[in-house]
C-alpha positions as CSV (number, residue, x, y, z in Angstrom):
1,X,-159.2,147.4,-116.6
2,X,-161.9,147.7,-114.4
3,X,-164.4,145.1,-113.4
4,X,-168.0,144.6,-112.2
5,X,-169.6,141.5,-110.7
6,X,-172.9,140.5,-112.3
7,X,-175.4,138.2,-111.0
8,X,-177.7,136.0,-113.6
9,X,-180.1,133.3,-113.3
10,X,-178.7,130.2,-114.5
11,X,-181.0,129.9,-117.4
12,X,-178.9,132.9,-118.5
13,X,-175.6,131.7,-117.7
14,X,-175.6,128.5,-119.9
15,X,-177.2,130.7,-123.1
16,X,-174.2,132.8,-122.3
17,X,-171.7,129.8,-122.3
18,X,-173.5,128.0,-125.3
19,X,-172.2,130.7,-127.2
20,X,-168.2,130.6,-125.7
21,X,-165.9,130.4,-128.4
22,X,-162.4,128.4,-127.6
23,X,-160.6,130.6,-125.3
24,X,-163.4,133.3,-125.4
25,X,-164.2,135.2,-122.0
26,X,-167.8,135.9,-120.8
27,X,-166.5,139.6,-121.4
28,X,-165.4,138.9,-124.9
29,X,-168.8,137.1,-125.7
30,X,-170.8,140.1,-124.7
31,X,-168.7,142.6,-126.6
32,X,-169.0,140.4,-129.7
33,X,-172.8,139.7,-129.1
34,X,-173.6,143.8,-128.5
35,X,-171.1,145.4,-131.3
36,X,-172.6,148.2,-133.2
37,X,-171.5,147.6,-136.7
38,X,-171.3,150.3,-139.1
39,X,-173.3,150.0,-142.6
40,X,-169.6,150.6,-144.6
41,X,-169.0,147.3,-142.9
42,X,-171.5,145.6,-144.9
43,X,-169.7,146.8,-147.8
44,X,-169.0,143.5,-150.5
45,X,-170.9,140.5,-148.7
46,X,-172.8,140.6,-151.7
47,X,-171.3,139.5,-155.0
48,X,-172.8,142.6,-158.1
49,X,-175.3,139.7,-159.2
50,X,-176.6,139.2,-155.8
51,X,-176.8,143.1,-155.2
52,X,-178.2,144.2,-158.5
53,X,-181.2,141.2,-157.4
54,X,-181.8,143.1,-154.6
55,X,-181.8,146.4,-155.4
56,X,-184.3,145.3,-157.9
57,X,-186.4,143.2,-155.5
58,X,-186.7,146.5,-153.7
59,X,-187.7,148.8,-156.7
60,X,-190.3,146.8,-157.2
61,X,-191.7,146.7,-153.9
62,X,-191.6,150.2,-153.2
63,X,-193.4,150.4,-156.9
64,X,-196.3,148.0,-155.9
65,X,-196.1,149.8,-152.2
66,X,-196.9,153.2,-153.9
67,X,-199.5,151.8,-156.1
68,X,-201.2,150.1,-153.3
69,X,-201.0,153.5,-151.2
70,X,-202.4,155.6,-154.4
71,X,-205.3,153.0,-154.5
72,X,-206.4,153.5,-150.8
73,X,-206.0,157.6,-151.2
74,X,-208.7,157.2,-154.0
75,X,-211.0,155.3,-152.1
76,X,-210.4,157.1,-149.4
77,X,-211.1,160.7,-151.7
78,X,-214.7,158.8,-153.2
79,X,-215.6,158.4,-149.2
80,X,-214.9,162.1,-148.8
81,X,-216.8,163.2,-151.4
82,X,-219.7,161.4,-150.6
83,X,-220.3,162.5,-147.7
């Protein structure tokens, strides 16, 4: 495996080791730290209950969001016309 020498303040350096884990290399912590997870990943760390909340939580946003936008059109359309 190939290796490159870094240099960091040492600000950096102790956020870096405050987040060691027991017999965790700096490389180790900075794969873990940047990994790209993938949304299928996600899949189940909610329980049905939990998901069916949020999924609902969101409806109703986007509901009040679109009602909101369809508001400021209108006013937007009586400014138009009067002019």
């Amino acid at each position: 495996m190939a290796t490159k020498t870094l240099t960091i303040t040492e600000s950096a350096y102790d956020k870096l080791a405050s987040e060691k884990k027991e017999n965790e290399s700096f490389s180790m912590i900075i794969e873990r730290k940047f990994k790209k997870y993938n949304l299928l990943d996600m899949a189940g760390a909610l329980s049905k209950e939990s998901g069916e909340a949020l999924e609902k939580a969101i409806k109703e946003n986007r509901k009040k969001d679109q009602e909101l936008h369809d508001k400021k059109m209108k006013n937007i359309e009586k400014q138009l016309r009067r002019q």
